[in-house]
C-alpha positions as CSV (number, residue, x, y, z in Angstrom):
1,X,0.4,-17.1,17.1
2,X,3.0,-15.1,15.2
3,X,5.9,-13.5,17.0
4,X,5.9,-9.6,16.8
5,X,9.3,-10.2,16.5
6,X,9.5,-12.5,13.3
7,X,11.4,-12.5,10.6
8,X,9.8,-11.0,7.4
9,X,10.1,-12.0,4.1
10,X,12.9,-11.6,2.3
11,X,11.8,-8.6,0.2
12,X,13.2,-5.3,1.2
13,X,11.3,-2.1,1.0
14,X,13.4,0.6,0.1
15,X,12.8,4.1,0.6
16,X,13.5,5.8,-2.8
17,X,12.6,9.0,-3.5
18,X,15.1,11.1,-0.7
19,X,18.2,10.4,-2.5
20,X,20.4,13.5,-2.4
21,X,22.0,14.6,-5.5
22,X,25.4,12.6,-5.6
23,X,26.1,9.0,-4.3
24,X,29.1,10.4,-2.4
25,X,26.7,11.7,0.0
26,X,25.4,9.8,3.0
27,X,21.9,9.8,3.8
28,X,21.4,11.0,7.8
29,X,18.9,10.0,10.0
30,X,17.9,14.1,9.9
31,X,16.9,13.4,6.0
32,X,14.9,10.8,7.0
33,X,13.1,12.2,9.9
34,X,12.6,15.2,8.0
35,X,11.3,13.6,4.6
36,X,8.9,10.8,6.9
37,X,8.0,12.9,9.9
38,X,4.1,13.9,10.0
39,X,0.7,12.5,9.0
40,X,-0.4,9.7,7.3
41,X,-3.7,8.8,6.0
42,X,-4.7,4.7,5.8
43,X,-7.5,4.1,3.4
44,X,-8.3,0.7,3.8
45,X,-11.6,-0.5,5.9
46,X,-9.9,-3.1,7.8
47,X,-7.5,-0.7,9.7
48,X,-10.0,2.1,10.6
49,X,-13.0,3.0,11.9
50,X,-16.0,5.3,10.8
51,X,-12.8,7.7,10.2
52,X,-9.5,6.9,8.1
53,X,-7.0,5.5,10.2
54,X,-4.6,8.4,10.6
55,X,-0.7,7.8,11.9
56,X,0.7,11.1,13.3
57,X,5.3,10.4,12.8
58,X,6.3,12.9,15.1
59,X,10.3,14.4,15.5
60,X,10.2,13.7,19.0
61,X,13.1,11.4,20.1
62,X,12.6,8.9,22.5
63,X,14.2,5.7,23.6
64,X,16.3,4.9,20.5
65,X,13.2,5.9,18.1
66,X,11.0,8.8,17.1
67,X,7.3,9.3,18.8
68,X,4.3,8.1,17.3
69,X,0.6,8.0,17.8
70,X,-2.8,7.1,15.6
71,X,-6.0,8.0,15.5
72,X,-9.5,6.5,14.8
73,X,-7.3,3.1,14.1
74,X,-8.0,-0.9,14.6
75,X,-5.6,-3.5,15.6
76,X,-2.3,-3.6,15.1
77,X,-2.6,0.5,14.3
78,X,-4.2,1.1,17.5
79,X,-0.4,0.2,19.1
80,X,1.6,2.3,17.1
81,X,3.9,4.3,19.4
82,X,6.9,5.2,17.6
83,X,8.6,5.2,14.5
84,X,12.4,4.8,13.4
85,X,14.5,3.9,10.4
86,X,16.6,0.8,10.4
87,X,18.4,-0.5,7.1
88,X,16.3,1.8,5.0
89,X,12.6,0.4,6.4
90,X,10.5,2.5,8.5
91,X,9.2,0.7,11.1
92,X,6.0,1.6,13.4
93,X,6.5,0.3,16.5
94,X,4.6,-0.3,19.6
95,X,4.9,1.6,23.5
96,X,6.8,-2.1,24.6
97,X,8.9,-1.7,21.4
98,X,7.3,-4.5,19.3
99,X,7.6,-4.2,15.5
100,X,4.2,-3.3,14.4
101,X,4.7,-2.4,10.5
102,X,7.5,-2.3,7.8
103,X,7.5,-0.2,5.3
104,X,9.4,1.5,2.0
105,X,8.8,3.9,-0.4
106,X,8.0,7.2,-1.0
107,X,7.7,10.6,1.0
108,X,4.4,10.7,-0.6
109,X,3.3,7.0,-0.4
110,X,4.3,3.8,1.8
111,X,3.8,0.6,1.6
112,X,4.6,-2.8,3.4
113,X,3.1,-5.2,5.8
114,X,2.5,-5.3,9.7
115,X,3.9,-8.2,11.8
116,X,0.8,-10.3,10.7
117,X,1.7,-10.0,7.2
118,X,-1.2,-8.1,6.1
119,X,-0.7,-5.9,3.3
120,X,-0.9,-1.8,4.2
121,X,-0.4,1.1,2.2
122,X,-0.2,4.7,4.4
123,X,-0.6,8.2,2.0
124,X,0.0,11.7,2.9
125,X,-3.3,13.6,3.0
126,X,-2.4,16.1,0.8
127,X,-1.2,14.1,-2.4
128,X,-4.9,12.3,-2.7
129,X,-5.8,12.4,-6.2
130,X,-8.6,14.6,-6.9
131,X,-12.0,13.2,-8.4
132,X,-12.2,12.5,-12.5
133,X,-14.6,13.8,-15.1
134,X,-16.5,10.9,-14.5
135,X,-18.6,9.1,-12.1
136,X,-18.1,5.9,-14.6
137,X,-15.5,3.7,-14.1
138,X,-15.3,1.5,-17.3
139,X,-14.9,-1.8,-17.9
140,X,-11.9,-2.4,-19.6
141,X,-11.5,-0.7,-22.9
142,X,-15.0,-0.4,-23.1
143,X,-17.7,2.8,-23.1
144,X,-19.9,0.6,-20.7
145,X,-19.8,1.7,-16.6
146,X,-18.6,-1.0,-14.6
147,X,-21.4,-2.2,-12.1
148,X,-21.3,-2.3,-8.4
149,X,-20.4,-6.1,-9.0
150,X,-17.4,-5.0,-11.2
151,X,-16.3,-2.7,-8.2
152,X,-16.4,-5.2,-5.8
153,X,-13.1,-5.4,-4.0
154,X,-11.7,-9.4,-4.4
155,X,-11.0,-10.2,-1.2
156,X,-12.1,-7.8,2.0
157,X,-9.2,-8.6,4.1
158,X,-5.9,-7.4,3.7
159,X,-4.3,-10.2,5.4
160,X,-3.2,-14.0,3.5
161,X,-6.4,-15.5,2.7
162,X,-7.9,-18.2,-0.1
163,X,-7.2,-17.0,-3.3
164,X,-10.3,-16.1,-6.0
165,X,-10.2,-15.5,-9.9
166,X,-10.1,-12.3,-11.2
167,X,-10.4,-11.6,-15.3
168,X,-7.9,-8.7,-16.5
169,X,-9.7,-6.4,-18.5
170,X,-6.6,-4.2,-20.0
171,X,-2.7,-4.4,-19.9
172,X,-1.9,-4.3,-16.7
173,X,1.2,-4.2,-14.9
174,X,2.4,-6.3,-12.2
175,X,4.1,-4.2,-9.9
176,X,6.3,-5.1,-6.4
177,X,4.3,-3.4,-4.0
178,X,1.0,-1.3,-4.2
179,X,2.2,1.8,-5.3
180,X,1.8,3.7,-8.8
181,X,5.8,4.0,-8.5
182,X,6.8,0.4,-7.4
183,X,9.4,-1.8,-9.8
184,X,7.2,-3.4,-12.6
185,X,7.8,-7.3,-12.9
186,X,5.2,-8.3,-16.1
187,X,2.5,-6.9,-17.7
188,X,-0.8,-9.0,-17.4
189,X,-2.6,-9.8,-21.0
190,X,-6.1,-8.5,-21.4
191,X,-9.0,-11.6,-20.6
192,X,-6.6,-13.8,-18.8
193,X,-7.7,-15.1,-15.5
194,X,-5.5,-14.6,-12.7
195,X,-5.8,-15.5,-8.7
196,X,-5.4,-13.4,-5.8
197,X,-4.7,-14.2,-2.3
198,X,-4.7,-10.4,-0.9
199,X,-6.6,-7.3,-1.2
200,X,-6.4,-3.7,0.1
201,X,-7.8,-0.4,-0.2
202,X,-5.7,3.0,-0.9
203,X,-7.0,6.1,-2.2
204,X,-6.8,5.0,-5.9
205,X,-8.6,1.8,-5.2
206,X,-8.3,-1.8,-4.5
207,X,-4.7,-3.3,-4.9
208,X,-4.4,-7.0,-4.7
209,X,-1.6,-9.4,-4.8
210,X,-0.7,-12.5,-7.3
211,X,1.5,-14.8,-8.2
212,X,2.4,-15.4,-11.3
213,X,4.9,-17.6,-13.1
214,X,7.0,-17.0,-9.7
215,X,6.8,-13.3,-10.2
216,X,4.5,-12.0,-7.0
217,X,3.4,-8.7,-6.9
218,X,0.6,-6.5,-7.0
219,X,-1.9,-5.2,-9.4
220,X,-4.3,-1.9,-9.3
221,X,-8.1,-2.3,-9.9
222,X,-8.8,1.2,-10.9
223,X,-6.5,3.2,-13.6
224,X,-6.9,6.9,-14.6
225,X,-7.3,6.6,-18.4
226,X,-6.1,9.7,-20.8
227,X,-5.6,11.5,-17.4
228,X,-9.2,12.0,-16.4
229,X,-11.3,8.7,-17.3
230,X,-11.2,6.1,-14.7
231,X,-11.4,2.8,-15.4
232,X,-11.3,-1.1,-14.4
233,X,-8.5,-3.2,-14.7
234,X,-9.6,-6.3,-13.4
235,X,-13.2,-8.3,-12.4
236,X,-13.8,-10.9,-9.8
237,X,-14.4,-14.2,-11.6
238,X,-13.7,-15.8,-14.6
């Protein structure tokens, strides 16, 4: 069984978009609070039930971290009971103080994994993309609607699993984490076959995560094309 308490992977999430004006200033646990502090919607199946998992990060100080609670949320979510910032990472934790979740990035958008290392990706509720033109989502380059075949996310879990073939249907880039904003390592080459070993759900789609050529990272099956058509990046099998 793995430790609450284990050591993550190397790779740091860092939270980048609260950065004050000048370097000479100091970020305070205040700017933190302030730019984290509130609700958070978790898309993915796996975490939830009938209902999005929602995490509620609360400015209420208690025992060396901030208050937490979730709603309508599976294991490990259920346990989430606070919430604090330590070496840029926001952490959930649970009621005993157990690390739950790490996570970096935006005020907007977070991402990271839970003590298991599954893959998670929490979004504010009010920065969900609105719906497209189009019920279509293309295949590729194409003018033909992907089927519900096409749509089918990879892998179900969002936890390390056996990896399957996907076929990239457009340049695509390889990004650090699942988010829209995340460092971009490669850019993926249209009909080349790739595997995945991890898949989640966020409110622009599935996200799963590669390796390739050393260079892991994560890559988006749904893209927004000419700011209004949506369409498929990738395909199980190849």
């Amino acid at each position: 069984m793995v430790s609450r308490t284990r050591v993550f992977a190397a790779l740091t999430f860092f939270l980048t978009c609260i950065l004050l004006p000048s370097a000479s200033y100091a970020q305070t646990e205040a700017d933190f609070v302030a730019a984290f502090s509130g609700d958070w919607l978790i898309f993915d199946p796996a975490y939830g039930d009938q209902d999005r998992c929602l995490v509620m990060l609360t400015t209420r100080k208690q025992d060396g971290s901030y208050s937490a609670e979730s709603k309508h949320c599976r294991t490990p979510l259920v346990d989430v009971a606070g919430w604090k910032i330590v070496d840029n990472q926001l952490l959930l934790v649970s009621a005993d103080g157990d690390l739950v979740a790490r996570l970096g990035g935006n005020q907007n958008r977070i991402s990271g994994e839970t003590f298991e290392d599954a893959g998670i990706v929490m979004e504010r509720p009010n920065t969900i993309r609105s719906d497209t033109q189009s019920d279509c989502a293309y295949r590729g380059y194409s003018t033909d609607c992907g089927t519900v075949e096409d749509k089918r996310k990879p892998i179900d879990t969002p936890t390390l699993s056996e990896q399957v073939d996907v076929r990239i249907l457009v340049k695509l880039n390889l990004r650090r984490e699942p988010r829209p904003d995340a460092e971009i390592l490669s850019q993926l080459m249209p009909q080349v076959c790739v595997p995945v070993i991890q898949c989640l759900t966020a409110s622009d789609g599935n996200w799963c995560k590669t390796n390739i050529e050393g260079n892991q990272g994560w890559i988006v099956q749904e893209a927004i094309r000419e700011e209004k058509w949506r369409t498929l990046t990738y395909v199980s099998g190849c």
